[in-house]
Structures are given as structure tokens and as C-alpha cells.
N, C-alpha and C positions, 0 to 999 in steps of 0.2 A: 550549531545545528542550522541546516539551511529551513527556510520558509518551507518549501515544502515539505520536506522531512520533518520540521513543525505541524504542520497540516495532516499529513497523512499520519502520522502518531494521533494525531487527534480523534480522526476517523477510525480508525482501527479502536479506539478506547469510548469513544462516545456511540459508535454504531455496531462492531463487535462484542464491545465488553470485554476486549484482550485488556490484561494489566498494564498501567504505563509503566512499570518496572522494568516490565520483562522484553521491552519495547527499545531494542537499537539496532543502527546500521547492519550488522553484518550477521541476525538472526535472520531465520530462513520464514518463511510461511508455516511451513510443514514443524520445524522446531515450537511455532505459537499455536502449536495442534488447531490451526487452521482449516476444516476438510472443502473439498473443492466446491459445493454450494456454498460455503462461507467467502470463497476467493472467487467466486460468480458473481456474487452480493457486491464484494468488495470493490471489483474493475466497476460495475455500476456505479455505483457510489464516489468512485474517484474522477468515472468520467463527466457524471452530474455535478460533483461539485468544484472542478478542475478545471472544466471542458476540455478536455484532451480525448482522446477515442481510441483508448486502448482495447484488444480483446480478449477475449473471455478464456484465454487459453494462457495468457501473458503471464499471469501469478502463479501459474501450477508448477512442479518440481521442487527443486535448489533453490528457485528466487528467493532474494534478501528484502529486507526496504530500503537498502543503500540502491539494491537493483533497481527499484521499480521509483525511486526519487529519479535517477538518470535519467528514463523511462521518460517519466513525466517533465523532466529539464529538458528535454531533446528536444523535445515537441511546443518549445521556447515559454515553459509558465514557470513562474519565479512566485507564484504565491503570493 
């Protein structure tokens, strides 16, 4: 598991209160009954704690956390 994919498992479980169980790569948003003020919340809190400047529209659909680790690799943070 990369750093950020560390990280952001974190955030998701320390700021949402999703389970870490239920918490890998290739589950969706929408599969961790997610609803889109939770993934409003979420990009906030990834961008504060990341500094990356993702927007507010980046987590909604099909996205995974394998997606949104990419996401936040692109944009050159290694956590």
C-alpha cells in the first residue's frame, strides 16, 4: 500500500467514520455509501491535508481510491 493510499484510508476512517475493512483500492465511493456532501467534505479534507487542489466534482460516480490515490500522485505528493 502506497503512502498515500495509507493517508487517505486514514482520512476516510478518522474523518468519515467509513470502516477500515471495508476500505480498498478498487471499492468505489458510492459502494462505501458515501453520499455527495460526504465526497464535498472529503475533496476538502484531502486538499487541506495533501495540498493538492482537487475539485469538488472529482469523487462523485464510479471513482475508486485506487482512482483518487492516482489523482493525488499526479499532482506529484508521495505522502
Amino acid at each position: 500500500m502506497s503512502a498515500v493510499q495509507e493517508k487517505l484510508t486514514g482520512l476516510l476512517v478518522s474523518e468519515l467514520g467509513v470502516p477500515a475493512a471495508k476500505i480498498e483500492p478498487g471499492i468505489s465511493y458510492k459502494d462505501l455509501a458515501l453520499d455527495s456532501l460526504a465526497l464535498i467534505e472529503l475533496t476538502m479534507i484531502i486538499n487541506r491535508e495533501l495540498g493538492v487542489d482537487l475539485t469538488d466534482d472529482i469523487l462523485q460516480g464510479e471513482t475508486t481510491v485506487a482512482d483518487t490515490v492516482e489523482l493525488i500522485e499526479a499532482q506529484g505528493v508521495r505522502a
